[in-house]
N, C-alpha and C positions, 0 to 999 in steps of 0.2 A: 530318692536319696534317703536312706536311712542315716538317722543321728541317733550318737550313743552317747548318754550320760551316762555320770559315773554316781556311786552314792555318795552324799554330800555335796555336788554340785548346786548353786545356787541358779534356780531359773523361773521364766518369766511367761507368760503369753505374748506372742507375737502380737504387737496393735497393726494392727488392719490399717493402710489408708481407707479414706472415705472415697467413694466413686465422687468426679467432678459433676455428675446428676443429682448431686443428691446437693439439698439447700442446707443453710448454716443451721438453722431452724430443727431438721432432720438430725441433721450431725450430733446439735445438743440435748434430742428429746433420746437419741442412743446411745449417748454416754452417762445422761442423769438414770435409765434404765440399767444400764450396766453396774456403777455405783449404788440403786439399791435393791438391784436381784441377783447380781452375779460381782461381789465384791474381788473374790480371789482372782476373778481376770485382770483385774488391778496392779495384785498383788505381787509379791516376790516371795518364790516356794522352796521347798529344799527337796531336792530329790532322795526320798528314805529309802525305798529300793527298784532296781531295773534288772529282773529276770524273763525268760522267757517263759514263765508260767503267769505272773501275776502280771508281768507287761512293768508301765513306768509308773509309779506310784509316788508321788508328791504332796506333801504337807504344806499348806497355806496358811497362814496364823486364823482365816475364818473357817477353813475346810479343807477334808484331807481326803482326795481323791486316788480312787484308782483306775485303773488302765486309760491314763491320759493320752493322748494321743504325742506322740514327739514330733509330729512333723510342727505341731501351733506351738510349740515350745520352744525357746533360745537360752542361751546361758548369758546369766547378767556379768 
């Protein structure tokens, strides 16, 4: 399934459930990891541009990536 944002839509990372294997323990040594190496998975980004050359490119107030993937992406 392809998703098509538009420029200026506001969007997020997909959060993941946690597998039922996995302990509470687990769960919060990979969210305190997310919080301080990967904040913008966090975050709420704004889509600055979606061409078929540059791909979806999104601004996060910590970092501003390019050719993000749209499938881990949703609109807030």
């Amino acid at each position: 399934m392809k998703k098509q944002f538009n420029v200026g839509d506001l969007v997020r990372f997909i959060k993941r459930r946690p597998s039922a294997q996995v302990s509470a323990k687990g769960i919060a040594a990979q969210e305190r990891y997310l919080r301080e190496n990967m904040p913008y998975m966090l975050e709420i980004g704004l889509v600055v541009a979606n061409d078929c050359v540059q791909g979806c490119v999104v601004s996060f107030p910590s970092r501003q990536m390019a050719n993000c993937s749209t499938l881990n992406l949703e609109v807030c």
